[in-house]
NURO-317206 format. One record per residue (C-alpha): residue in one letter; residue number from 0; chain; x, y, z. Coordinates in steps of 0.1 Angstrom, whole numbers, plus 5000, padded with zeros to 4 digits. Layout:
# residues N
PT  rest   nr  kette     u     v     w
PT     A  NUM      A     X     Y     Z
...
//
This chain:
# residues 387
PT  rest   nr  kette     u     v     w
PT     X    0      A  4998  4630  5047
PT     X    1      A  4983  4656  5024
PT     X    2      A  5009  4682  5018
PT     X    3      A  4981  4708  5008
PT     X    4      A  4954  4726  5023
PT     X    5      A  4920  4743  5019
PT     X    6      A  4926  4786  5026
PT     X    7      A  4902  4793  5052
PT     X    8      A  4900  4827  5035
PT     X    9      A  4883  4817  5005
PT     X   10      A  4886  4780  5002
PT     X   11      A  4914  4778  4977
PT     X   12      A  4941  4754  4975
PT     X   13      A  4976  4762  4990
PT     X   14      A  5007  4737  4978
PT     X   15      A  5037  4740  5004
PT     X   16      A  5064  4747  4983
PT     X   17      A  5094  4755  5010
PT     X   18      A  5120  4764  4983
PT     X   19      A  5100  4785  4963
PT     X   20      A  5088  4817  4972
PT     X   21      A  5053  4848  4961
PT     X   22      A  5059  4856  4924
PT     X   23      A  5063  4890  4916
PT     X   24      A  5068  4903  4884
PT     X   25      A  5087  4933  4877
PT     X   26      A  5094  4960  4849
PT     X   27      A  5114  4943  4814
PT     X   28      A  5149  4945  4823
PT     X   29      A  5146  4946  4860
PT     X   30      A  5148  4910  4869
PT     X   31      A  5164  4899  4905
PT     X   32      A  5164  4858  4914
PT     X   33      A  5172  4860  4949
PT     X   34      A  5190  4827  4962
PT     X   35      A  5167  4806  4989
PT     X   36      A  5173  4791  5021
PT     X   37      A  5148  4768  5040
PT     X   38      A  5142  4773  5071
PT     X   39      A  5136  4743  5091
PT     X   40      A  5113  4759  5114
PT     X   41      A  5090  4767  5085
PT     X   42      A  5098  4733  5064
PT     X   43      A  5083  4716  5094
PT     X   44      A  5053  4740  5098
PT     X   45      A  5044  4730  5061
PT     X   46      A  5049  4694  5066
PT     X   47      A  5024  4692  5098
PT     X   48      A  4997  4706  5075
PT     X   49      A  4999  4743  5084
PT     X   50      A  4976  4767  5056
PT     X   51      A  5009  4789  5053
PT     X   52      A  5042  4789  5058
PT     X   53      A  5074  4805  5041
PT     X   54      A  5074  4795  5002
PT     X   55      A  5039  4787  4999
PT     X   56      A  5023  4800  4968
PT     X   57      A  4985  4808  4975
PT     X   58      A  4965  4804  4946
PT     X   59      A  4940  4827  4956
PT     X   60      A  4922  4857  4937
PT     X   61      A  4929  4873  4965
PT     X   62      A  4958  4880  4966
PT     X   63      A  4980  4902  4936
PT     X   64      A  5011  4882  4933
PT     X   65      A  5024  4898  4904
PT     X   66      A  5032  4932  4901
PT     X   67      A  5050  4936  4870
PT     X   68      A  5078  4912  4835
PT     X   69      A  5103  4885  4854
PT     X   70      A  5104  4864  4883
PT     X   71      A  5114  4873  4915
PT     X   72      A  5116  4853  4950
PT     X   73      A  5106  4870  4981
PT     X   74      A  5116  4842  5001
PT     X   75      A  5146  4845  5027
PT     X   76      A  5184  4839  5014
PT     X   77      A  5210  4834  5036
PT     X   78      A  5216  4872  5043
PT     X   79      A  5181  4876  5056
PT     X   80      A  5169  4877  5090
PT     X   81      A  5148  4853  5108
PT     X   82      A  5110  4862  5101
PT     X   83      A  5093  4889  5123
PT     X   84      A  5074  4871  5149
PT     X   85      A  5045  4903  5158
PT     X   86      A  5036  4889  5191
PT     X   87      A  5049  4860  5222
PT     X   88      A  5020  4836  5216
PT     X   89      A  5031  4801  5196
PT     X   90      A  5004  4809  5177
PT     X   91      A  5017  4840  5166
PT     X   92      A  5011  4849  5130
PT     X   93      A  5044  4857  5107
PT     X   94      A  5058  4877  5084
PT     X   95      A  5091  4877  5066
PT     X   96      A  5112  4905  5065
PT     X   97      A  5104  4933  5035
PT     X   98      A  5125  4925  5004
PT     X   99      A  5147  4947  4986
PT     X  100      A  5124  4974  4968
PT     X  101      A  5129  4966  4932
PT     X  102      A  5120  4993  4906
PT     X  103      A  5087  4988  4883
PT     X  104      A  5108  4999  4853
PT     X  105      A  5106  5022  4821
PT     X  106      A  5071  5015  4815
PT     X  107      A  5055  5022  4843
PT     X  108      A  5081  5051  4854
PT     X  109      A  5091  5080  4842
PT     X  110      A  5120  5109  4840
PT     X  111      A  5096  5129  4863
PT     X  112      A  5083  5124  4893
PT     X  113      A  5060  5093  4899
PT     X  114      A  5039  5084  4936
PT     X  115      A  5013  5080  4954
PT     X  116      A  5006  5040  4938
PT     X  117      A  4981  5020  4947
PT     X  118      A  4977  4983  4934
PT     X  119      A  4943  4973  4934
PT     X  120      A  4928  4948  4949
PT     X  121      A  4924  4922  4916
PT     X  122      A  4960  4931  4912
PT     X  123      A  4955  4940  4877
PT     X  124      A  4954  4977  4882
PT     X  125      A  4981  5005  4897
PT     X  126      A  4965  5047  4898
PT     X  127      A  4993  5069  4907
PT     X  128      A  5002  5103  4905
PT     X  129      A  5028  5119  4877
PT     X  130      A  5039  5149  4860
PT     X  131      A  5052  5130  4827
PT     X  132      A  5050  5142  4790
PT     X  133      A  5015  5151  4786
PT     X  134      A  5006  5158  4817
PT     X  135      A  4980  5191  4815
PT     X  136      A  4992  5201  4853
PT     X  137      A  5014  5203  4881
PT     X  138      A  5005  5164  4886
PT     X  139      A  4974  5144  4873
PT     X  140      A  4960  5112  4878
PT     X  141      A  4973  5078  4860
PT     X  142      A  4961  5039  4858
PT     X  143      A  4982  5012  4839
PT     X  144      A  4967  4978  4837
PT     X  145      A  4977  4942  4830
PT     X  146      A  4958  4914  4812
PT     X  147      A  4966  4892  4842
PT     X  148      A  4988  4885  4873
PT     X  149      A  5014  4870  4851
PT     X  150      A  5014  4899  4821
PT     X  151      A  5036  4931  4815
PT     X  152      A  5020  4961  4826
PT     X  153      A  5003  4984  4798
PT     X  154      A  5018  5022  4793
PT     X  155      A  4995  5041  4817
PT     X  156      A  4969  5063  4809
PT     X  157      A  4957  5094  4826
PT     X  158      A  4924  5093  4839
PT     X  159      A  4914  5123  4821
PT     X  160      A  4884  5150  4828
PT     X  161      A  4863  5152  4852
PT     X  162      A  4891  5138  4873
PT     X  163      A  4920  5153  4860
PT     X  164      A  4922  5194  4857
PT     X  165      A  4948  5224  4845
PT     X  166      A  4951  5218  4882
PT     X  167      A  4976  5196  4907
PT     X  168      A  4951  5165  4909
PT     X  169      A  4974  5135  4930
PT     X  170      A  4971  5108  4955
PT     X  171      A  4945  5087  4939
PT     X  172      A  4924  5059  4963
PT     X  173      A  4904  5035  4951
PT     X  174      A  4880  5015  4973
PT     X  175      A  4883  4981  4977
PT     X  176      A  4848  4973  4957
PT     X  177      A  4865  4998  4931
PT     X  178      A  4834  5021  4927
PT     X  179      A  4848  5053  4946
PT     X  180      A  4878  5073  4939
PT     X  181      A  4892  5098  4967
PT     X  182      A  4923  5121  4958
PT     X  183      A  4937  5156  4966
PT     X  184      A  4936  5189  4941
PT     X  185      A  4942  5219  4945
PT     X  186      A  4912  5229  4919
PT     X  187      A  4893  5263  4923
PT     X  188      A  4864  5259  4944
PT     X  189      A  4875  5245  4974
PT     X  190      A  4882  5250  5010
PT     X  191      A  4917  5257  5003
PT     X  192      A  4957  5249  4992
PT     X  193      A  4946  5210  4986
PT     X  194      A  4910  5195  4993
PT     X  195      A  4901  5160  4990
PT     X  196      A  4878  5148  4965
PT     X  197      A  4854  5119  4955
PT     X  198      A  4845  5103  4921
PT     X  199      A  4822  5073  4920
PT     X  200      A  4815  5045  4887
PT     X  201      A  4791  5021  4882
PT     X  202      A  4821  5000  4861
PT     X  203      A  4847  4991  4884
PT     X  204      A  4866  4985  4859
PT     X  205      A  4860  5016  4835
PT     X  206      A  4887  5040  4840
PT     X  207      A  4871  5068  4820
PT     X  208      A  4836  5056  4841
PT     X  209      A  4844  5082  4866
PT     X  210      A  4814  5107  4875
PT     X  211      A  4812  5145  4886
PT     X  212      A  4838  5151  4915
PT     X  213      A  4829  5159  4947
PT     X  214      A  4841  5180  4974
PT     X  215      A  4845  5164  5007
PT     X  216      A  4832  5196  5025
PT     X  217      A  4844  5219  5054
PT     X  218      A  4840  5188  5082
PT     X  219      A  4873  5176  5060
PT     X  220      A  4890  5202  5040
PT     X  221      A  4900  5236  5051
PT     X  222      A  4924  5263  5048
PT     X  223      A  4952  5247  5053
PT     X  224      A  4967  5212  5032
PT     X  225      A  4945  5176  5030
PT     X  226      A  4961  5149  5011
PT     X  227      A  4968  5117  5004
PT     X  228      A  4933  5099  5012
PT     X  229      A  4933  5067  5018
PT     X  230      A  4900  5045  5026
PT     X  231      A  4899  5015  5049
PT     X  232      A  4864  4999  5038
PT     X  233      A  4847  4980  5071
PT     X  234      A  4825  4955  5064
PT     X  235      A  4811  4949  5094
PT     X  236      A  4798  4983  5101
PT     X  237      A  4789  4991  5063
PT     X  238      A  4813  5019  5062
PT     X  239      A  4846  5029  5065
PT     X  240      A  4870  5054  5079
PT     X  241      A  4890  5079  5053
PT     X  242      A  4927  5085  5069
PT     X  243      A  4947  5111  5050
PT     X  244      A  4972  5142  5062
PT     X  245      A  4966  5177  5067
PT     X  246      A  4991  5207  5078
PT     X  247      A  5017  5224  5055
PT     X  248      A  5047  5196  5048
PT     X  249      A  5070  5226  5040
PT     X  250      A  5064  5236  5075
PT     X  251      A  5064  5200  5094
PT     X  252      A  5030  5208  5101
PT     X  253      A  5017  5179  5089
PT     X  254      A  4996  5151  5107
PT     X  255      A  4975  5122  5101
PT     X  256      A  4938  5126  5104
PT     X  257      A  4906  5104  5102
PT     X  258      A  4869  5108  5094
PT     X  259      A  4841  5084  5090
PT     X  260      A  4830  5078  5053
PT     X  261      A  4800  5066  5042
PT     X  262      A  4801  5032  5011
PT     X  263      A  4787  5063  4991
PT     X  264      A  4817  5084  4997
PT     X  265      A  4797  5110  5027
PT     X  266      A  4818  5119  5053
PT     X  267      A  4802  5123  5088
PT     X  268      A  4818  5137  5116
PT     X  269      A  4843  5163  5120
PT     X  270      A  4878  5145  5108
PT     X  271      A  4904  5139  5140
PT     X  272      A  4937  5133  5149
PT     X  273      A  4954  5097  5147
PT     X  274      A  4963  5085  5183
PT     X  275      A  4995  5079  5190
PT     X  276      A  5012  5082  5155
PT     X  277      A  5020  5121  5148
PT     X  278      A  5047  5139  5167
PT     X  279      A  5053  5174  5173
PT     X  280      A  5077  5191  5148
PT     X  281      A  5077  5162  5122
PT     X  282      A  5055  5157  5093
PT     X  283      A  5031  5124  5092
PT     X  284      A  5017  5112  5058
PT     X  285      A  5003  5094  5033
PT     X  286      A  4989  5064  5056
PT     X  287      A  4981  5029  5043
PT     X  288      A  4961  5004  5066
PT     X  289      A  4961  4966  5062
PT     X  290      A  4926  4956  5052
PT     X  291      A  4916  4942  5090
PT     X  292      A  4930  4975  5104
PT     X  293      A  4958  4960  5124
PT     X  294      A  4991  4976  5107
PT     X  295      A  4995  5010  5092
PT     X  296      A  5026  5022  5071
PT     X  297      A  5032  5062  5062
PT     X  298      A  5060  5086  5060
PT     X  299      A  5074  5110  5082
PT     X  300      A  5111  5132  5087
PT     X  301      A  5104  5122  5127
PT     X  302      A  5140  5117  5145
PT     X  303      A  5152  5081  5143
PT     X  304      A  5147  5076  5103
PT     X  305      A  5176  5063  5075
PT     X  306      A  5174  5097  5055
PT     X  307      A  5152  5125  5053
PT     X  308      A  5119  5113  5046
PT     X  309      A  5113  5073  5060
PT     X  310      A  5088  5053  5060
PT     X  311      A  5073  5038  5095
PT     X  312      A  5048  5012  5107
PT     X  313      A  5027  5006  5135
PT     X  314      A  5003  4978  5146
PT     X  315      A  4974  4974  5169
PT     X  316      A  4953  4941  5186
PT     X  317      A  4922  4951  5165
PT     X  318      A  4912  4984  5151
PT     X  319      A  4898  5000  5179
PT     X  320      A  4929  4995  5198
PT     X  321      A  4956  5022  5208
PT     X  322      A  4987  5021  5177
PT     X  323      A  5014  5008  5191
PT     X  324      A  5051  5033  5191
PT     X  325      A  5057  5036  5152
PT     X  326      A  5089  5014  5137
PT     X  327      A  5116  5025  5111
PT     X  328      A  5116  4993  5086
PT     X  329      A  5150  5002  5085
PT     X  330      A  5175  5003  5056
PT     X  331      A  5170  4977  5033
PT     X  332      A  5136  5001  5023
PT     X  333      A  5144  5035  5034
PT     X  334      A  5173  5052  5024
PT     X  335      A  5194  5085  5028
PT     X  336      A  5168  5103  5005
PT     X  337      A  5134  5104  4998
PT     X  338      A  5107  5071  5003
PT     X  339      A  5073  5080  5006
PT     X  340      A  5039  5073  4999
PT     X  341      A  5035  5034  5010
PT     X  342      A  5005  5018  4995
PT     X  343      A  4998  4982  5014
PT     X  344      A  4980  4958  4987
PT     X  345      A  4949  4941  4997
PT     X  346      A  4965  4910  5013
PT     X  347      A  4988  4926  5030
PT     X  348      A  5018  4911  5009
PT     X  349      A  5028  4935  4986
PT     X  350      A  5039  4976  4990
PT     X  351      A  5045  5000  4964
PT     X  352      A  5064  5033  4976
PT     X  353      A  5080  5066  4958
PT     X  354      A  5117  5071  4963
PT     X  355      A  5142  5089  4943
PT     X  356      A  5171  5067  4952
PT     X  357      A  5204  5062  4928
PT     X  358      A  5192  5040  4901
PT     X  359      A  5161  5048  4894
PT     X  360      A  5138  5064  4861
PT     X  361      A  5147  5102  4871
PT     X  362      A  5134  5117  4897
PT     X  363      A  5107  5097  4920
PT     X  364      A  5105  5066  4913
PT     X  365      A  5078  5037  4921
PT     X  366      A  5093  5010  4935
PT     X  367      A  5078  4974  4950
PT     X  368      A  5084  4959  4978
PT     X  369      A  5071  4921  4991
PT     X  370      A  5070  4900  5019
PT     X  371      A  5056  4866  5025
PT     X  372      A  5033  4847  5062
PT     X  373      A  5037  4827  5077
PT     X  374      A  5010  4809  5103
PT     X  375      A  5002  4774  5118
PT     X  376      A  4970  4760  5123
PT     X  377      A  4962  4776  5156
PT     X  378      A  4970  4811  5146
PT     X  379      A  4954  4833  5170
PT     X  380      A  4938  4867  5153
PT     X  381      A  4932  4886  5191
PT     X  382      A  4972  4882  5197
PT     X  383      A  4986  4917  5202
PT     X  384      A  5003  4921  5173
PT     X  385      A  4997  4897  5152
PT     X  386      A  4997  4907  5116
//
């Protein structure tokens, strides 16, 4: 009996390995080897020729396993709990619980405030937001790069002109086929306090590449505060929606909106409301969809949270489905101060969020988060749910 299998994702090889968990790689001097458990369950799921199950290590260029300078296991120890099962069918698709945020380290953080991260898809890249030595503003826009899964990151560089300004530029977004960039400034010329911007390359992998900015225009920016973009590319209907937050945080006026956005970055339609995920007297923000459009992460001060800013999730059957009643993910990620800005990788696996716990850099740091699926040969995709 063949022990490996074929990824019906992209035809890779997968290698059950039940006492080994995803790689990540961390920051220089921010190592944690977690201990392992098996669980049967899961050992047995492997052995009956399942794709995926706890421990495997998918070789695919798909997904970023590495974020950062020593090993660490995302696999349950004894302490954990039992995986998340995200719907009733025995086909149900799995996911572990989130590990322990671990900081990305002095490289990549700084003594001032760091946020907003996404990793791109190739895993190779991270743009955030930070007001560190240098910086020619209230925040501007920054990229550090690896020369592999496996390799240290690189001290990031700002983007530069025309992205970067004497103005608050923040909350970069890069599309998945990493020729658009969407972000927030507060540059002259706009609609208002923040509007939302888009920068296109040819190179999608030229970080000084980036062209002429572009406002979004009065169907997505107005008086008040828009930030936080964040694209979810659809392939099957060529474009894509743009989810971000407008309203004034300082005020907890702040909600999560939507607008559809053309592969060449044009918005159509007014932008509208997010069913079901913003309540009255609470701020909403920075949301972060899973690629299919079946879970969403943001951040909110809602009642029901760890500290004063939490982050939350919710899931749907398929993305045109109502979100289901957003989720604390509790206290092993949020804390009793500040965690913001989740930022889902590509596969789903990995999140990067702000938070200016104890321990950290100096005020917000980025910190990384992973988790690991599980799924059995009949895993149904139409299970509500299922993740």
């Amino acid at each position: 009996m063949a022990l490996h299998k074929e990824n019906p994702i992209d035809g890779s090889t997968i290698w059950p390995v039940p006492t080994c968990g995803p790689v990540l790689i961390l920051g220089e001097g921010y190592m944690n080897i977690r201990s392992v458990s098996v669980d049967i369950l899961a050992l047995l799921t492997c052995l009956s020729g399942s794709w995926s199950c706890g421990g495997n290590v998918d070789s695919s260029s798909e997904r970023p396993r590495a974020i950062g300078a020593a090993q660490i296991e995302t696999t349950r120890d004894a302490t954990d709990a039992d995986p998340v099962v995200h719907c009733s069918s025995p086909s149900a698709a799995r996911y572990s619980d989130w590990s322990t945020p671990v900081n990305l380290g002095p490289i990549v953080n700084s003594t001032a405030n760091e946020q907003n991260a996404q990793l791109l898809k190739d895993g190779l890249a991270i743009y955030f937001s930070s007001k560190r030595d240098g910086g020619v503003s209230d925040q501007d826009i920054y990229v550090t790069r690896r020369a592999s899964v496996d390799s240290p990151w690189k001290p990031p560089v700002k983007l530069g002109p025309p992205v970067n300004t004497e103005s608050a530029d923040f909350a970069p977004n890069v599309s998945i086929d990493g020729h658009l960039l969407f972000w927030a400034s507060n540059r002259p010329g706009g609609h208002g306090n923040a509007d939302l911007y888009m920068s296109r390359r040819d190179d999608p992998n030229d970080d000084h590449g980036w062209g002429e900015p572009v406002n979004l225009g009065p169907k997505v920016n107005t008086g008040d505060f828009e930030q936080a973009p964040n694209y979810h590319q659809n392939a099957e209907e060529g474009g894509g929606n743009l989810y971000f937050n407008r309203g004034n945080p300082t005020l907890n006026l702040a909600d999560l909106y939507y607008v559809a956005v053309s592969r060449d970055g044009v918005a159509h339609g007014d932008a509208v409301q997010v069913p079901g995920l913003n309540t009255t007297g609470a701020n909403e923000q920075a949301a972060s969809l899973r690629h299919d459009g079946k879970e969403v992460f943001f951040f909110s001060n809602r009642p029901g949270g760890e500290g004063d800013l939490d982050i939350w999730t919710s899931t749907r059957r398929n993305a045109h489905d109502a979100w289901s009643a957003p989720v604390n993910l509790g206290p092993r990620i949020n804390t009793p101060v500040l965690d913001v800005t989740p930022n889902l990788s590509f596969d789903g696996l990995t999140m990067i969020l702000g938070s200016n716990r104890p321990g950290g850099i100096g005020g917000n740091d980025l910190y990384v988060t992973m988790r690991s699926k599980h799924v059995n040969d009949s895993d149904d995709e139409d299970c509500a749910g299922d993740l």
